[in-house]
N, C-alpha and C positions, 0 to 999 in steps of 0.2 A: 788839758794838762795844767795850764794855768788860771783857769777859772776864769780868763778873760775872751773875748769874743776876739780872732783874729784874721786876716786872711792870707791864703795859701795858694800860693803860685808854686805849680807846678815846671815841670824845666819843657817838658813835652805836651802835645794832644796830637795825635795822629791819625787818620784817618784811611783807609786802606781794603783793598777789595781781595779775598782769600781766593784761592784757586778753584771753588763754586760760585764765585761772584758777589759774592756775602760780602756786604757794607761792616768793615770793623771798627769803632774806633777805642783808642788806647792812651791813657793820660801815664806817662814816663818821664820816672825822676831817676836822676844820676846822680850816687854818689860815694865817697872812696866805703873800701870795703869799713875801713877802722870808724866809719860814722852810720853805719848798716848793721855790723853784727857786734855785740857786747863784747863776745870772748874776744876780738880784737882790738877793742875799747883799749888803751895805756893808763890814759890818765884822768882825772876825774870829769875834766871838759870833758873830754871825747865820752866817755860815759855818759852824760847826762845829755850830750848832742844825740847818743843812741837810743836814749829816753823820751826825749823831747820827737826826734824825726818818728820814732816806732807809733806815739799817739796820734802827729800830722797823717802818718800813713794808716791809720786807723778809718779814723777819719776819710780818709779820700778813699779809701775802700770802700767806706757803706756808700757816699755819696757817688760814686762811680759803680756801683751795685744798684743803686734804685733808678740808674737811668741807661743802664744794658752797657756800661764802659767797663775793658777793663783797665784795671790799673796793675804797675809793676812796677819795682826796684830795682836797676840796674848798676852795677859797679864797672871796676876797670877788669873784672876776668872777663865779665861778658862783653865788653867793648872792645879789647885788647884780647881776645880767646885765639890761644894757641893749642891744637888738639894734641900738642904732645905732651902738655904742663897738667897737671892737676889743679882744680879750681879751688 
């Protein structure tokens, strides 16, 4: 995004056995909806934080793709999910 080489620490890596016994592991970042999806985006910061995280998460997709991880975006619906609220 920047043309500059930088490194990215993740908030998560998890590692976990499925209900066939299948080894998963998952690199998870947390964070609020208005730094995740644009249309929530305010203000020009928070825009450009949406800009900026969207290519980090680019990023750790392929890199988490060419060695069988997945990778996921998490906010506070899915942390905080109430089945009666709309996410």
């Amino acid at each position: 995004f920047t043309g500059k080489d930088t490194t990215y620490y993740p908030d998560f890596l998890i590692t976990y056995q499925d209900k066939n016994g299948k080894k998963i592991s998952e690199v998870i970042e947390v964070k609020p909806r208005n730094q995740a999806l644009l249309e929530l985006a305010r203000t020009q910061q928070e825009k450009a934080a949406v800009v900026l995280n969207m290519a980090k998460w680019e990023a750790a997709t392929v890199w988490c793709r060419s060695r069988g991880i997945k990778f996921r975006v998490i906010n506070e619906n899915d942390i905080f999910h109430n089945p009666g609220k709309k996410r």
